[in-house]
N, C-alpha and C positions, 0 to 999 in steps of 0.2 A: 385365126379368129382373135376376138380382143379379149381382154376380162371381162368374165361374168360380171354380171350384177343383178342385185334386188330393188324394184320399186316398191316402196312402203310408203305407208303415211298414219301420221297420228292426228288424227279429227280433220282429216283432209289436211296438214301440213306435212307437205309430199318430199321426199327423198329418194335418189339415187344412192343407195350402198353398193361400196367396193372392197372386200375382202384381197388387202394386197398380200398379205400372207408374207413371203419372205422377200418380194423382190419390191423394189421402191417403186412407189406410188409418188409423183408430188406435177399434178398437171399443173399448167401455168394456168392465167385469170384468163385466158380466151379459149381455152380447154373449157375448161369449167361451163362458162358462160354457151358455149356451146352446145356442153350435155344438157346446161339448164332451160334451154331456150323452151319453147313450148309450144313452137310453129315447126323446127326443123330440128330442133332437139328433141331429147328423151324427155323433158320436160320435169323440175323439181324449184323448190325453194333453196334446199341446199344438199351439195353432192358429200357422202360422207364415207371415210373410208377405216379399217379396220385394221390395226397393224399388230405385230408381235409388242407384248410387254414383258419387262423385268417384273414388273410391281402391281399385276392383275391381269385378269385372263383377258383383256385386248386393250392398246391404245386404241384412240377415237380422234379422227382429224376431220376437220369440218368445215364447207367452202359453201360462202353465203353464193347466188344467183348470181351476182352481179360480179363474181371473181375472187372476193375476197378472203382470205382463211380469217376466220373466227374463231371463239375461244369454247362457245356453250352452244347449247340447244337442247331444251329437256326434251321434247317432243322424238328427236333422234335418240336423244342418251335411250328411252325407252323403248324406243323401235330396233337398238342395235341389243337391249338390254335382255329382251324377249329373242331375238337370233341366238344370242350366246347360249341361252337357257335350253333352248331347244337342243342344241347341238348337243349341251354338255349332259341334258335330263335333270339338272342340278335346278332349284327353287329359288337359289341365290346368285348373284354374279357381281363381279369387281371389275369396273372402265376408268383407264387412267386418261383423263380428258383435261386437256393442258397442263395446268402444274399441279389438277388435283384427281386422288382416287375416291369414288365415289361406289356405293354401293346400291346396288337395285333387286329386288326379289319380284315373284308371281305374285299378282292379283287379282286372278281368274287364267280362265285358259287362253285369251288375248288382251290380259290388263298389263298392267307392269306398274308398282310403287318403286319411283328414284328418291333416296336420299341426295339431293344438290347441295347437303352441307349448309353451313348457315350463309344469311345478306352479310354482304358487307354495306356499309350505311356512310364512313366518312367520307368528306367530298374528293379524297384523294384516291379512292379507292375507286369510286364511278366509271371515270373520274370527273372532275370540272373543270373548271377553268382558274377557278379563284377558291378559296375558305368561304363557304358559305354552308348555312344549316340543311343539311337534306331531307328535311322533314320536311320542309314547304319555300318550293323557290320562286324567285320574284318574275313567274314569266304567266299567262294568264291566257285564256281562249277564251270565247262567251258560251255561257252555259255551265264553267265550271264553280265549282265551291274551293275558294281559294286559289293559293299556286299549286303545282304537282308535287309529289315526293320525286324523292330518287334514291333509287338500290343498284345494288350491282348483284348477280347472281353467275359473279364470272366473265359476266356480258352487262354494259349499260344500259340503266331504266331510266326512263322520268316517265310521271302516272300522273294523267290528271282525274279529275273526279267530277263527273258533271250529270247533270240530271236526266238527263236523257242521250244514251248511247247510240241509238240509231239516229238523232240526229246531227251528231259530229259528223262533220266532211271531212273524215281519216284520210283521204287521199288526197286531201287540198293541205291540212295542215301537218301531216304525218311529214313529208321532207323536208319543210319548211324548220319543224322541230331536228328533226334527226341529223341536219346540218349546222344548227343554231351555234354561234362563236361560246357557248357557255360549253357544251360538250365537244373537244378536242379530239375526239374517239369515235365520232358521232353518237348515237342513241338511239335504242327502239323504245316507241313511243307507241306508250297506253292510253285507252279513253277508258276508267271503269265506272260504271252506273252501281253502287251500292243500294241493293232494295230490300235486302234484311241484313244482320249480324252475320248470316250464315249463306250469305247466296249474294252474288253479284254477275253482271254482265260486264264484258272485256272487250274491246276493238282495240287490234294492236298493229300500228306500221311497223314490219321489222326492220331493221337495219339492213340493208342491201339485200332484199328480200321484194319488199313494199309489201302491202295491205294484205293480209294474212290469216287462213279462217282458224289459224291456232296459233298461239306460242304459248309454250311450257313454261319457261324462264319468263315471260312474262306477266303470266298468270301468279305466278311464286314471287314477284317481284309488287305487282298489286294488292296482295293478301299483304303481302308486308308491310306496305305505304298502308294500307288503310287499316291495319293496325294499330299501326304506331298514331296514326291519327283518331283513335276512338270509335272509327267510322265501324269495325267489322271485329268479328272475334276472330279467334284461331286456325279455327277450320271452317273454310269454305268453301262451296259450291259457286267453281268461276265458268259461264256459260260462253263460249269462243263459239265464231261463225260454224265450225265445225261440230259441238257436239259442248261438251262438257268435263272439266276435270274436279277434280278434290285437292284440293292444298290446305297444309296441312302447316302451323310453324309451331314448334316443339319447343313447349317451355322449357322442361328438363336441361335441354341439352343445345339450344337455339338453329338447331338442326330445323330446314323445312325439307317436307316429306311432298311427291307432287305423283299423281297417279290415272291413270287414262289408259284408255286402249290403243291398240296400236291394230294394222292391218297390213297384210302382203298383196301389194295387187299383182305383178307380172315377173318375169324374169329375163334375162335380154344378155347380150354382149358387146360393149362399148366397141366400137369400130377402130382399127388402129389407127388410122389416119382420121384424126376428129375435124371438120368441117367449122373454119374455122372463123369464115365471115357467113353467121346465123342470124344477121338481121334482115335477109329476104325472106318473105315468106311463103314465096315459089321454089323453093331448093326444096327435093324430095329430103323427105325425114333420114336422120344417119345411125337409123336401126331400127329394127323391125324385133319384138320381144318373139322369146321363145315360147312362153306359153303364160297365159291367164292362168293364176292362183287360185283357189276358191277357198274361201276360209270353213 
């Protein structure tokens, strides 16, 4: 039989977890894309796996749908952050999630608050292409107020700000952006509607993902930009196709804090031989889950 695994998702942004425990985990990008598919695969945004740490109770590796290993994902960070907590009975936990350790505690019996540590803001850090101001860049969609920000929250942003969210065509302009020669890295690219200081709406292409009813790092990356812009206070209420989070960016300490629920839907066993041309969508499925979760 293959490795276990859990399906989770946080506000409908669904994952595959893999607890590889001590033996290496590292599938290639037609693995991946395989697991991710959603006709003949186990179906997810990103496959994310669990490893031993020196420096905190699990490393955290993370592979966008489309194959690629990635750096962040609050959305997991808090779904893998609520696993560890379970296990350990412990209110707190520590994920070492690329080159940084981050802390996460309970905020209900299916919440989870992530500290993501603070934005990086300069354009090298994004990164960009060129020195330019990442408070507002020279690229423009109709409907919006201005150009977009841009944050890195580990993973790269640009946020535009437009008046009405649901009528952006995210899936016409979201690759268009996310390819664009300014970001080198590509980008996941926000639409946010601000409609008070304390509450806005979010549509977010993710980077090798696409159109997506949640991102974490996202949402944490919008609060920022529209911060910095005047547009929004501290803490807001960011509404995602999925549900809702709270972000939160901490003057004290420039630390933002991002908080949401998380859910368990199934449990299953990765297949050992993973099925590796998943773009028919007559190939029977390459697992079949052990059993429905009930929260």
């Amino acid at each position: 039989m293959g490795r276990p695994f859990l399906k989770m998702n946080g506000l409908g942004n669904d994952f595959v977890v893999v607890d590889a425990g001590s033996e290496p985990f590292s599938p290639g990008a037609e693995e991946v894309r395989a697991i991710a598919d959603r006709f003949t695969g186990i179906g997810c945004d990103q496959l994310v796996a669990l490893e031993p740490s020196d420096h905190a109770d699990a490393r955290v590796r993370l592979w966008n749908a489309d194959g690629g290993e990635v750096e962040r994902c609050g959305n997991a960070e808090r779904c893998v952050a609520w696993l560890l907590m379970q296990a350990s009975g412990r209110d707190e936990v520590r994920m070492e999630v690329g080159d940084r350790v981050i802390e996460a505690s309970r905020a209900g019996e299916h919440a989870v608050t992530v500290d993501m540590g603070p934005p990086m803001l300069d354009w090298k850090d994004i990164p960009l292409s060129g020195p330019m101001d990442t408070l507002e860049l020279d690229l423009h969609v109709e409907g919006a107020v201005g150009g977009p920000g841009a944050v890195s929250m580990g993973n790269p942003h640009v946020v535009f700000f437009v008046t009405d969210a649901e009528a952006v065509p995210v899936a016409a302009l979201g690759p268009w952006f996310e390819t664009h020669r300014r970001f080198p890295q590509r980008v996941n690219v926000g639409f946010a509607q601000v409609t008070t200081p304390d509450h806005m709406r979010l549509r977010v292409w993710e980077r090798g993902a696409g159109l997506t009813r949640a991102c974490g790092t996202g949402a944490c990356a919008a609060v920022v930009a529209a911060h910095r812009r005047g547009l929004a206070g501290r803490k807001v209420t960011v509404d995602v196709d999925g549900g809702a989070l709270t972000v939160e960016w901490r003057e004290e300490d420039d630390h933002v804090l991002m908080t949401g629920p998380v859910e368990v839907e199934f449990t299953g066993r990765l297949p050992e031989a993973l099925a590796h041309d998943s773009g028919d969508s007559d190939h029977e499925p390459i697992h079949q889950p052990d059993e429905e979760v009930a929260d």
